[in-house]
N, C-alpha and C positions, 0 to 999 in steps of 0.2 A: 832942576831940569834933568830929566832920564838920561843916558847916555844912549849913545847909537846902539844898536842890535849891534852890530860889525866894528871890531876894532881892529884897525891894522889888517885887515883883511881875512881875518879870524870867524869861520864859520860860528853862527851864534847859538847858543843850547837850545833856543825855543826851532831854527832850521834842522840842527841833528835831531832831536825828538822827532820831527815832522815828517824825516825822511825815514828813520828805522821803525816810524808808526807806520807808516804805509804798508811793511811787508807784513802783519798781521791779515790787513784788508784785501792785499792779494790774494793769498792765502788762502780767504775762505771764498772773495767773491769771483774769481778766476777758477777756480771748477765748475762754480754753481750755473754761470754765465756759461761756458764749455757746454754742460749737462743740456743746457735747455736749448740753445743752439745746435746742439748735435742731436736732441729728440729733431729738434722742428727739420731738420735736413735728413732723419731718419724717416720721419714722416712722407714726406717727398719722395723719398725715396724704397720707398717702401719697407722699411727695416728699422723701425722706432728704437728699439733697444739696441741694436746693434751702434745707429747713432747715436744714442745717449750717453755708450759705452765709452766709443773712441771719441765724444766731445769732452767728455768727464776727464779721459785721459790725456788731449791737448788740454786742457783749463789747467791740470795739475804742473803739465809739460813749462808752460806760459808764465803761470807764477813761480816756478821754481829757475827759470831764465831771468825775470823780470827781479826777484829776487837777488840773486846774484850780482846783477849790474848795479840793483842800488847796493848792496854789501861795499862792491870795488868801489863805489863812488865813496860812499863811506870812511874807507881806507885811505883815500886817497887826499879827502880832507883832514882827515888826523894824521896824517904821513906829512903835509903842509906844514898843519900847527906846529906837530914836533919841533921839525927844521928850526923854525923859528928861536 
């Protein structure tokens, strides 16, 4: 019989992969998401490229916050395990 994912309260190798995989996928789909949200509000707005510029540039802004936090989370379960 398998053992639990979680021993002792020990984050499990398949949850860290899961979470340091995700900041690739911000990465690329938080500008891309930015880009086309910030056309379509350019469009609107009359200024297509100028929205597509500064969407580009909050998506970049977004994942590299979003980034970050899951990093400190990170940290902060291997700062745990250590203790132990």
């Amino acid at each position: 019989m398998p053992e639990p994912p979680e021993k002792d309260g020990e984050p499990s190798a398949l949850k860290t992969s899961g979470l340091l995989l995700a900041i690739p996928t911000l990465l690329i789909v938080a500008p891309i998401v930015g880009y086309f949200v910030g056309s379509f509000v350019g469009r609107w707005l009359k200024g297509e490229e100028l929205g597509g510029i500064a969407g580009l540039a909050l998506g970049f802004a977004a994942a590299g916050r979003e980034t970050y936090k899951i990093y400190r989370r990170y940290q902060a379960e291997e700062e745990k395990r250590t203790r132990r």
